[in-house]
LODRENKOL-430511 format. One record per atom (N, C-alpha, C): x, y, z. Coordinates in steps of 0.02 Angstrom, whole numbers, padded with zeros to 5 digits, always signed. Example, Ala and Ser with C-alpha at 12.3 -4.5 7.8 and 13.67 -1.06 7.14 Angstrom:
2
+00660-00284+00390
+00615-00225+00390
+00660-00165+00390
+00642-00112+00354
+00684-00053+00357
+00645+00002+00394
***
This chain:
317
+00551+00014-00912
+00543+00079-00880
+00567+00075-00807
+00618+00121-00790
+00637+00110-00711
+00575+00132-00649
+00590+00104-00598
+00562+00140-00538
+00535+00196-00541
+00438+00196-00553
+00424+00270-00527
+00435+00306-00451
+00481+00343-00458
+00522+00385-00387
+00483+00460-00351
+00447+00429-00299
+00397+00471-00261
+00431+00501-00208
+00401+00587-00193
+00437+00589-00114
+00389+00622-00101
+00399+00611-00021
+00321+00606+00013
+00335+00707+00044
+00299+00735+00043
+00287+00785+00088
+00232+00775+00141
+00260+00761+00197
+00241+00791+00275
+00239+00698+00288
+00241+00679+00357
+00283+00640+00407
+00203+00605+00452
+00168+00655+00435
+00092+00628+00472
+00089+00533+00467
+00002+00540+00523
-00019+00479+00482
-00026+00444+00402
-00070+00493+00368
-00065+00460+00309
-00024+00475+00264
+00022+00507+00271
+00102+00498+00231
+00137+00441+00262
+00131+00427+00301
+00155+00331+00326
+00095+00291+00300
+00040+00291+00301
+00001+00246+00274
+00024+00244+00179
+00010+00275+00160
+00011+00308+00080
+00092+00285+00052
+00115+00313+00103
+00209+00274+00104
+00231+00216+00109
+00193+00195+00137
+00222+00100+00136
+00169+00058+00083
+00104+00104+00054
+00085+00086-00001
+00153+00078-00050
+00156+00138-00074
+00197+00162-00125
+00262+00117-00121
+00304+00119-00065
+00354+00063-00058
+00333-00003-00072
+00272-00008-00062
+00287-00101-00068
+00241-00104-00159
+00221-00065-00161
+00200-00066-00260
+00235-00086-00301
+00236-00133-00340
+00311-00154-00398
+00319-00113-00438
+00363-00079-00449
+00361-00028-00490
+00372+00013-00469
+00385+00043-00427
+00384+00098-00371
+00416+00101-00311
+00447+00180-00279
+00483+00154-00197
+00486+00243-00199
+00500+00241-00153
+00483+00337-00106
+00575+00335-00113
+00586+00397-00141
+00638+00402-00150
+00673+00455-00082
+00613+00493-00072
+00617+00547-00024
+00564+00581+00013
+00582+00596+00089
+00531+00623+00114
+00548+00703+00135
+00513+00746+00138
+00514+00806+00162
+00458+00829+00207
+00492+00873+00259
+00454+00883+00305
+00500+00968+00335
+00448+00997+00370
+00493+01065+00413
+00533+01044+00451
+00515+00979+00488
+00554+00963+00531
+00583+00897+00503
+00656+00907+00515
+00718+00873+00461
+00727+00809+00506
+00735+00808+00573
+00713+00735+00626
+00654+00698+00586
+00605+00723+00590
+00552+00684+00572
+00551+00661+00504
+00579+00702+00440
+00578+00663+00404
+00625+00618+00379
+00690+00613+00440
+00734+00565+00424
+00714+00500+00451
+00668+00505+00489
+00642+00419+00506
+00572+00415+00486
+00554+00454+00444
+00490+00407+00408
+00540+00378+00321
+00593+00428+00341
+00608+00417+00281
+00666+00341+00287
+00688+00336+00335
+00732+00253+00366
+00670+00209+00360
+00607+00211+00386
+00556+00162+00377
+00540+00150+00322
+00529+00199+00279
+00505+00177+00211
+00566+00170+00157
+00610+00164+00175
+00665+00156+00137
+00706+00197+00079
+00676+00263+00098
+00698+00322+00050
+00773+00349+00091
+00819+00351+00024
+00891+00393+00024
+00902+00448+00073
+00835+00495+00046
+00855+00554+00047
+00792+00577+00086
+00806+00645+00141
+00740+00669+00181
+00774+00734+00183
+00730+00783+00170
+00726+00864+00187
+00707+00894+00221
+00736+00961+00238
+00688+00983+00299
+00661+01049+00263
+00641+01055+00208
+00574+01079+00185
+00549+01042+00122
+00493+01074+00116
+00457+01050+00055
+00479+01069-00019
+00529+01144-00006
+00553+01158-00067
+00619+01113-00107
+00654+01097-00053
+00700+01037-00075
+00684+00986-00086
+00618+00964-00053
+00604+00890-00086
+00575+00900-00152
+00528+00925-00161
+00522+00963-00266
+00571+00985-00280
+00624+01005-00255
+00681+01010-00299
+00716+00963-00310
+00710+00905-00266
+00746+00834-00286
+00758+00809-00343
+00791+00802-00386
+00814+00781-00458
+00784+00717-00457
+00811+00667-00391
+00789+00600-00398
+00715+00572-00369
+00657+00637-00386
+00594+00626-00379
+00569+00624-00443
+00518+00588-00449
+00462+00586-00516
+00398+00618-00489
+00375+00609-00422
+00306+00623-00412
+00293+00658-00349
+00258+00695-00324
+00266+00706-00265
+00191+00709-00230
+00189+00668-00162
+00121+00650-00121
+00125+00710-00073
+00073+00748-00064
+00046+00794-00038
+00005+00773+00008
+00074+00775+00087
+00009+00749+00136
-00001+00794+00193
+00008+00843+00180
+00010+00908+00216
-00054+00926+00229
-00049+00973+00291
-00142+01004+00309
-00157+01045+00240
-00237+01041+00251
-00270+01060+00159
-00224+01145+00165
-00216+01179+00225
-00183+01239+00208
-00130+01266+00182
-00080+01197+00162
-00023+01200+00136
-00014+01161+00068
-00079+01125+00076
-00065+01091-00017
-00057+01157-00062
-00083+01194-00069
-00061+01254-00154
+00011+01254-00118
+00044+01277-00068
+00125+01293-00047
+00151+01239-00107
+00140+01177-00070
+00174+01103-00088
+00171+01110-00171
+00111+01105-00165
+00096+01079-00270
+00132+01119-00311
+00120+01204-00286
+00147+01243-00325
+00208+01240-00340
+00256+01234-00291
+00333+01230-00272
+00345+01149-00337
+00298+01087-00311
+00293+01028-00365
+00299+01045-00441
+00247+01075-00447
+00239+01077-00536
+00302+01146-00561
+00296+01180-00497
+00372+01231-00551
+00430+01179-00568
+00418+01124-00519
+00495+01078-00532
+00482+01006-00584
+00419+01042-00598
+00402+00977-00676
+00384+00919-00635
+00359+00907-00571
+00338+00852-00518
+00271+00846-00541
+00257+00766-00548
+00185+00773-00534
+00163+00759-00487
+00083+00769-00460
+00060+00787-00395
+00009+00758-00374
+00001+00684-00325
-00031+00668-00304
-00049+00708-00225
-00110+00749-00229
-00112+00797-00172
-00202+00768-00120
-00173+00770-00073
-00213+00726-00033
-00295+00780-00028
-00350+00742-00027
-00408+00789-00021
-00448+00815+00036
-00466+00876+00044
-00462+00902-00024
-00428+00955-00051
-00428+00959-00111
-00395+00965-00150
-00334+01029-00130
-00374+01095-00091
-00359+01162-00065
-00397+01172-00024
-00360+01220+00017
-00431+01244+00078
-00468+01284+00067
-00481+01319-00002
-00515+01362-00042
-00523+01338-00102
-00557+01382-00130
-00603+01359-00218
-00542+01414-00240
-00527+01449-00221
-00474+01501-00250
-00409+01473-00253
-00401+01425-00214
-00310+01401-00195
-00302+01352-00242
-00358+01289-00251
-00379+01255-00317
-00382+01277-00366
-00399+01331-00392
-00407+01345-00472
-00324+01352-00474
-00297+01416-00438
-00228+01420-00444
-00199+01354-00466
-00211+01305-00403
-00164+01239-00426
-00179+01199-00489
-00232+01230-00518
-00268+01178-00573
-00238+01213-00625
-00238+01288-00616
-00210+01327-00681
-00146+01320-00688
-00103+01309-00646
-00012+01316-00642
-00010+01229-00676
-00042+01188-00675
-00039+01121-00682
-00025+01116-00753
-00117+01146-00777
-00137+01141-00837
-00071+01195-00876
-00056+01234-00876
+00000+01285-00898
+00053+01223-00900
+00083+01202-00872
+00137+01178-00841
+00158+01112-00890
+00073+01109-00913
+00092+01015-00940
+00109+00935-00883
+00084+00972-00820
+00114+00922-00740
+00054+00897-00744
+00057+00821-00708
-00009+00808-00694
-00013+00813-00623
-00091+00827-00631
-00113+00838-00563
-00162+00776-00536
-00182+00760-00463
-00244+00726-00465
-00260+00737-00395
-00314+00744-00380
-00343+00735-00297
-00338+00658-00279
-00302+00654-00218
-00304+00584-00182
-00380+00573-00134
-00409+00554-00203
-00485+00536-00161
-00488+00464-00176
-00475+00449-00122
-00454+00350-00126
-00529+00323-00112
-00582+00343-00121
-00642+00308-00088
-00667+00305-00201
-00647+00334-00206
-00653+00340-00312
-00620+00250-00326
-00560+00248-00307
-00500+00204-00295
-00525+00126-00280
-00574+00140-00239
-00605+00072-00192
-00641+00019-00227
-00621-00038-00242
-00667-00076-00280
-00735-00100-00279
-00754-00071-00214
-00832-00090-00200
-00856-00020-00230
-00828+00024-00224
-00857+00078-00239
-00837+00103-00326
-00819+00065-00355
-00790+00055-00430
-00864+00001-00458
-00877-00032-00420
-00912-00099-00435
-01000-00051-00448
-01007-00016-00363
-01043+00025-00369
-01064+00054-00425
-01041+00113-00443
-01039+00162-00498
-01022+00127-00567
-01026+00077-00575
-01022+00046-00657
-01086-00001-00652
-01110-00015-00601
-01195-00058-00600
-01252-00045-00637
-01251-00059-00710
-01313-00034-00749
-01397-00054-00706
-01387-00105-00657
-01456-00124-00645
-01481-00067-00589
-01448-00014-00574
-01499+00035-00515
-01560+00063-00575
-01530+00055-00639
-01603+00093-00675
-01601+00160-00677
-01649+00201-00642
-01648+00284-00631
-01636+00279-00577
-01569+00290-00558
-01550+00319-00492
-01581+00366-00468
-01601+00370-00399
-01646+00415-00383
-01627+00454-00326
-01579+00416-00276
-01564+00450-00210
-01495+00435-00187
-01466+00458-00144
-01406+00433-00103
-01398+00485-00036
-01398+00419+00008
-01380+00427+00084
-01330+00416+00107
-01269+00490+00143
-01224+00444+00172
-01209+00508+00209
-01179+00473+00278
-01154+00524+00338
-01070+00519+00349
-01051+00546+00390
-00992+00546+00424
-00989+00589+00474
-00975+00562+00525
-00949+00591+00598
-00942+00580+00652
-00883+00601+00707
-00878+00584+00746
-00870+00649+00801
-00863+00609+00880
-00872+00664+00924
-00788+00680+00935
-00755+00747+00931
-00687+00779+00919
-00698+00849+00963
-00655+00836+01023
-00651+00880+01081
-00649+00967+01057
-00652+01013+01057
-00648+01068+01030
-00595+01121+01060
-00550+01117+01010
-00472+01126+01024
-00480+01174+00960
-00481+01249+00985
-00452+01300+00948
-00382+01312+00917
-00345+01256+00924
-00287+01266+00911
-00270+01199+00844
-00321+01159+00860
-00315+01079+00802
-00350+01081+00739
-00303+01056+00712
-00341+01090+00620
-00406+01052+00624
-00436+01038+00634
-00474+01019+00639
-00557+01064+00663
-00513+01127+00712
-00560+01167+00726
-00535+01244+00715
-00481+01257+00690
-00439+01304+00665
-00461+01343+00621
-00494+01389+00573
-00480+01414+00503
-00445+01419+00480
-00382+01437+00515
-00318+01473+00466
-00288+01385+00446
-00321+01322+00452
-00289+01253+00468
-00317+01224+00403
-00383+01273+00408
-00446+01230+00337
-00469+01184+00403
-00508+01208+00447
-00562+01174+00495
-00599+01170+00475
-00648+01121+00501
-00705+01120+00472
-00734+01053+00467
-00809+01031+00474
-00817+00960+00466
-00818+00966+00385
-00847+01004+00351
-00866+01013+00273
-00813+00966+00243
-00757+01024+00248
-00680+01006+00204
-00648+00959+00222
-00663+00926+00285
-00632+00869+00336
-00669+00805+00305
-00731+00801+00314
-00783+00755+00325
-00815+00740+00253
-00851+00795+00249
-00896+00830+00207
-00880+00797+00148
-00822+00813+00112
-00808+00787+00044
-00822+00717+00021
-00844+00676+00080
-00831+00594+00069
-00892+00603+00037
-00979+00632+00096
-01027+00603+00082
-01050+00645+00001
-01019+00720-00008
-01024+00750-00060
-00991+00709-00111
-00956+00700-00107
-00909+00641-00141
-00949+00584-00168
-00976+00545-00150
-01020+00475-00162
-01074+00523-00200
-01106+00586-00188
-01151+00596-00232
-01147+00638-00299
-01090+00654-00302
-01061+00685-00338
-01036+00630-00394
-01017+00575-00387
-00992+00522-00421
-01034+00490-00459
-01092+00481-00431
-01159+00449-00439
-01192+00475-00479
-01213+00535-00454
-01281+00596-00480
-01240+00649-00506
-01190+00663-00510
-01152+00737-00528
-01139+00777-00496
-01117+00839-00498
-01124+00907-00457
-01187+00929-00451
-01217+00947-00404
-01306+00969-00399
-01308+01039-00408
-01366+01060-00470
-01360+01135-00457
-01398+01168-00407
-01424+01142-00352
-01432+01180-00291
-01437+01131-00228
-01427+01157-00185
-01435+01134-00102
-01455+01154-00042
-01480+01137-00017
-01515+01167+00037
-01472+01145+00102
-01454+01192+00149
-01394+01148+00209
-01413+01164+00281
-01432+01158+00314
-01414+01190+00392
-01363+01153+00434
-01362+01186+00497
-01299+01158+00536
-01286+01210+00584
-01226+01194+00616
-01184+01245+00682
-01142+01285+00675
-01113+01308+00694
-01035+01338+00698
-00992+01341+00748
-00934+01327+00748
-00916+01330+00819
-00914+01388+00822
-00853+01418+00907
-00833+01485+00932
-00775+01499+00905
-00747+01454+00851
-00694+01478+00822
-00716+01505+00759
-00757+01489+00721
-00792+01523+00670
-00799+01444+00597
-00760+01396+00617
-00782+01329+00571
-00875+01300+00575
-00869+01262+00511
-00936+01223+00553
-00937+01178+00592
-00961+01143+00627
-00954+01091+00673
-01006+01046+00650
-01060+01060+00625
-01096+00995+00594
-01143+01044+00538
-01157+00987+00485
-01202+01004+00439
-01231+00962+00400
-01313+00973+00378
-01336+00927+00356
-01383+00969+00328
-01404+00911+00226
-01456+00956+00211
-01464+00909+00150
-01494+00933+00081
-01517+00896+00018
-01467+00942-00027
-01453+00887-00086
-01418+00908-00137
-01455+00878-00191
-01501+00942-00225
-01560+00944-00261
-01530+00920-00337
-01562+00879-00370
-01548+00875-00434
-01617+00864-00491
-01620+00891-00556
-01663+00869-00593
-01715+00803-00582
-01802+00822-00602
-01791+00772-00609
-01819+00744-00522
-01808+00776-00469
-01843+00760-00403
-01779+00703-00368
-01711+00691-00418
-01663+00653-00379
-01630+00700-00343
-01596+00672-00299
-01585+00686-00228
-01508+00658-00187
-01477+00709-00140
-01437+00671-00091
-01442+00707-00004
-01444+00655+00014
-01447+00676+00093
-01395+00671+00133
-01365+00712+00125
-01299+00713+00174
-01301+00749+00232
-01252+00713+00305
-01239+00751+00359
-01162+00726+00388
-01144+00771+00409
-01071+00771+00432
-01068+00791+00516
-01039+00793+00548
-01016+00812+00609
-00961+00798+00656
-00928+00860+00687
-00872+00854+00746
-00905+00842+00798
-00968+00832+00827
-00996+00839+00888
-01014+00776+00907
-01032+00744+00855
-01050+00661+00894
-01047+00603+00819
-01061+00562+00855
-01037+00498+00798
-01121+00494+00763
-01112+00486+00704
-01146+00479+00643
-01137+00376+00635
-01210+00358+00598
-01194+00305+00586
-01125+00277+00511
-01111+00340+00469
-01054+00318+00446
-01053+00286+00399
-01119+00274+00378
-01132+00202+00318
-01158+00267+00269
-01186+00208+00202
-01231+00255+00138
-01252+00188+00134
-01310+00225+00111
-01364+00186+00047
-01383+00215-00032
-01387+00179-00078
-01402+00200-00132
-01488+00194-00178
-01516+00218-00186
-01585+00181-00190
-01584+00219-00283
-01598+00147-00332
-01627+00160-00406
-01693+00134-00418
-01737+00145-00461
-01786+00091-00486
-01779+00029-00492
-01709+00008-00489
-01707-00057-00513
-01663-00105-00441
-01617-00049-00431
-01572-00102-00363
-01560-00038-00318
-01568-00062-00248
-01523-00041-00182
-01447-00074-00177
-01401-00008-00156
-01340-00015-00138
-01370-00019-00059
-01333-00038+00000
-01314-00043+00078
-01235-00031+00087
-01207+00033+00092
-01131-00001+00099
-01101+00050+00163
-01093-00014+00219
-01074-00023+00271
-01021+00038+00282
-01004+00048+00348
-00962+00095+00382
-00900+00057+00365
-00863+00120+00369
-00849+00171+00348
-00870+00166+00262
-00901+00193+00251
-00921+00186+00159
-00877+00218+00119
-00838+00271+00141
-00773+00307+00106
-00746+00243+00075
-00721+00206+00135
-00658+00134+00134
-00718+00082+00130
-00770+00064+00106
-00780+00013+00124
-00770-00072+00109
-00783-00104+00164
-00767-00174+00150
-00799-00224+00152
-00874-00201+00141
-00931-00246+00134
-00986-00197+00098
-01026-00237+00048
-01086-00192+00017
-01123-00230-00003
-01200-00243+00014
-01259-00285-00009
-01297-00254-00073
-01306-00261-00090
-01353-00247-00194
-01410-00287-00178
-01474-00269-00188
-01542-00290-00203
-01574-00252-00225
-01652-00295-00241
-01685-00271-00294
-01761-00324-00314
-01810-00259-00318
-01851-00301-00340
-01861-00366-00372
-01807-00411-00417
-01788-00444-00466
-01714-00477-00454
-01683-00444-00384
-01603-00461-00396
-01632-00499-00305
-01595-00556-00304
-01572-00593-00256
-01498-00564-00216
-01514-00556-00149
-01470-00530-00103
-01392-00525-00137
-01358-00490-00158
-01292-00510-00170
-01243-00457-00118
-01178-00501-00076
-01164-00461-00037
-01070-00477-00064
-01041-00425-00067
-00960-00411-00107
-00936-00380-00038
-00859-00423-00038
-00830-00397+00023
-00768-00378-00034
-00717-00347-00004
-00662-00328-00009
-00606-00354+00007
-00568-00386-00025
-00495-00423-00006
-00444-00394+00035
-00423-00409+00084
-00391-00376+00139
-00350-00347+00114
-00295-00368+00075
-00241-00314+00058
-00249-00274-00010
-00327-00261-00002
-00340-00200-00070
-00364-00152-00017
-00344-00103-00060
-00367-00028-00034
-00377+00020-00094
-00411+00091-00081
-00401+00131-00136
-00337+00175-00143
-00286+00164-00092
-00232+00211-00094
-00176+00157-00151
-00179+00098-00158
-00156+00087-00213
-00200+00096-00281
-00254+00116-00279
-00256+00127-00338
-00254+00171-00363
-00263+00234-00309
-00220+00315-00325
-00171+00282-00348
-00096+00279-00337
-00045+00260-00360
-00041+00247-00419
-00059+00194-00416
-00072+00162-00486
-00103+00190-00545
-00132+00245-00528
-00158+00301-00574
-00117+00349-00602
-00086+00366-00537
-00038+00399-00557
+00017+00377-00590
+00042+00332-00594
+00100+00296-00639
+00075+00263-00724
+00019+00241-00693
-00027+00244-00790
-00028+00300-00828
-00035+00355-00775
-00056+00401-00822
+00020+00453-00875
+00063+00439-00802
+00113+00465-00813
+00162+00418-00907
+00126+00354-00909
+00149+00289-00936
+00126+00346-01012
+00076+00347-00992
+00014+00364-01077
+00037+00426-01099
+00072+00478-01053
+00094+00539-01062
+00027+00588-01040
-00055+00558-01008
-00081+00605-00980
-00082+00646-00928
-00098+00699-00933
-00086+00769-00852
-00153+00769-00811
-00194+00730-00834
-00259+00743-00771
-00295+00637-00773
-00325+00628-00729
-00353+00580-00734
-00429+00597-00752
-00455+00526-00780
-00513+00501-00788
-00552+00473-00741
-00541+00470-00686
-00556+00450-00637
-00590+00478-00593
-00531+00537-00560
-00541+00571-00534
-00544+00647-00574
-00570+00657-00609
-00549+00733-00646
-00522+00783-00616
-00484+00835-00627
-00491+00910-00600
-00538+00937-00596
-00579+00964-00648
-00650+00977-00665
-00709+00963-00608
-00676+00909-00580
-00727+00869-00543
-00696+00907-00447
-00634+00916-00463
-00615+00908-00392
-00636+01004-00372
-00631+01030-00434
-00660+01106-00437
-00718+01119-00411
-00767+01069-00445
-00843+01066-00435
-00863+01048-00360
-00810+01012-00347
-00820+00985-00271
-00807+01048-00212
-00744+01089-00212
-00725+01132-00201
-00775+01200-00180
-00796+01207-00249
-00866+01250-00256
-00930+01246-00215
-00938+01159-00209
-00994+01153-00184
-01015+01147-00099
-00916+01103-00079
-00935+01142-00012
-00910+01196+00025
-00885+01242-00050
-00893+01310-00004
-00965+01345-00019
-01008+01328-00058
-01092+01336-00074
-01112+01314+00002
-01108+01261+00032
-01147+01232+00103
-01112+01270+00157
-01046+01281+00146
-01039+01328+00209
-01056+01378+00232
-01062+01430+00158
-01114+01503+00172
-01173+01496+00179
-01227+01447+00182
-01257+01436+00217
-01305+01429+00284
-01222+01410+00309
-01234+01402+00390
-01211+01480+00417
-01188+01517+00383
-01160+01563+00419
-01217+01612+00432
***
């Protein structure tokens, strides 16, 4: 089977991080980058060793000599990207989350599913082997809880997607998804939540924190924030074992397991693993088997996610 042939949309940080993944993968090399601006994507595209660079996103999905296309654009332009992808039979690794709406997602989930394209959310913390090791541990027993934060202090710039709406601002959609994320993986989608928090003067949230109620008296405690630094870690607590897993817990690279019965066990992470190769690598399996959605990461799942923190944002309002 030749070279699976990726081209990157948008020139950012993690389209260079995600890009020199993909280049150095056996099996694999970025055939092309696209970007608005045609400078910029001719030298991410000289670094990572791709032919060909565009100066939009519609020519790089129109590229003949693409197989896949990485979506590393602000969340306000992934449906643009994907959509433009799957009309051109591309499949779509699209960075999370998924849309900057529960409305822009279904679209991209429905044009996918229609389409026969596969789709997947690049939620690389799914990807992570401590956090793979995690979530297959029969000894937590009845899982009962999960703790985890994210945040940091981020100057308040009406103009940085970050604090923007029309950008997908927001700590929720920014932040938010990681610690929703770990409990969502764990415990499921929760059918209710309780949230409070801020808002800025641009109309995003700026911090939020609350419980994500589940059957049963289990539980998740999440808090996010632009206003100041959060400790950044999670914990996992079952009847049977505690997870501890260290900052950043999205990425992490250390995690302790104990337990009434279990002796300290502490798993680090091998320096040159990450979860952005194992996105990849998902995506080229799946493409191998002839499937359009992963097992991993579901659609289904990235919907539910979608839903839930636009559920915590009305909330705060």
């Amino acid at each position: 089977m030749r070279d699976l042939s990726w081209g990157i949309a948008a020139t950012g940080g993690i389209a260079r991080t995600v890009g020199a993944v993909i280049a150095a993968e056996p099996g694999m090399r970025v055939a092309a980058v696209g970007s608005r601006d045609l400078g910029r994507a001719r030298a991410l595209a000289a670094t990572l060793g791709a032919e060909s660079a565009h100066g939009s996103y519609a020519a790089l999905c129109a590229d003949p000599a693409v197989d896949a296309v990485y979506v590393a654009t602000p969340h306000a332009q992934h449906l643009e990207v994907a959509e433009a992808a799957i009309a051109a039979g591309k499949a779509v690794l699209c960075e999370k989350p998924l849309a900057a709406s529960l409305a822009d997602a279904e679209r991209m989930v429905r044009l996918a599913r229609e389409a026969g394209v596969f789709l997947m959310e690049a939620m690389w913390m799914r990807f992570n082997p401590l956090i793979q090791r995690l979530a297959a541990d029969p000894r937590f027993g009845d899982l009962r809880s999960v703790h985890a934060s994210f945040g940091f202090a981020s100057p308040y710039d009406p103009l940085h997607r970050l604090w923007a709406p029309e950008l997908g601002g927001g700590a929720l959609l920014d932040l938010g998804i990681y610690p929703f994320g770990l409990a969502q993986l764990l415990l499921g989608t929760p059918p209710e939540l309780r949230m409070t928090g801020s808002l800025a003067p641009s109309g995003v949230d700026a911090e939020a924190a609350g419980v994500l109620l589940y059957p049963g008296g289990r539980r998740a405690l999440v808090e996010v924030s632009l206003l100041g630094a959060l400790p950044n870690s999670a914990y996992v607590v079952g009847t049977g074992m505690r997870a501890d897993i260290e900052a950043p817990f999205w990425a992490p690279r250390r995690m302790t397991l104990s337990g009434p019965s279990i002796e300290p066990e502490t798993y680090e992470l091998a320096p040159e693993d990450n979860g952005y190769a194992g996105e990849v690598r998902e995506v080229r399996d799946a493409l191998t088997a002839g499937r359009t959605e992963s097992a991993i990461m579901p659609l289904d799942e990235s919907l539910a996610m979608m839903g839930l923190l636009a559920a915590a944002r009305r909330q705060l309002s």
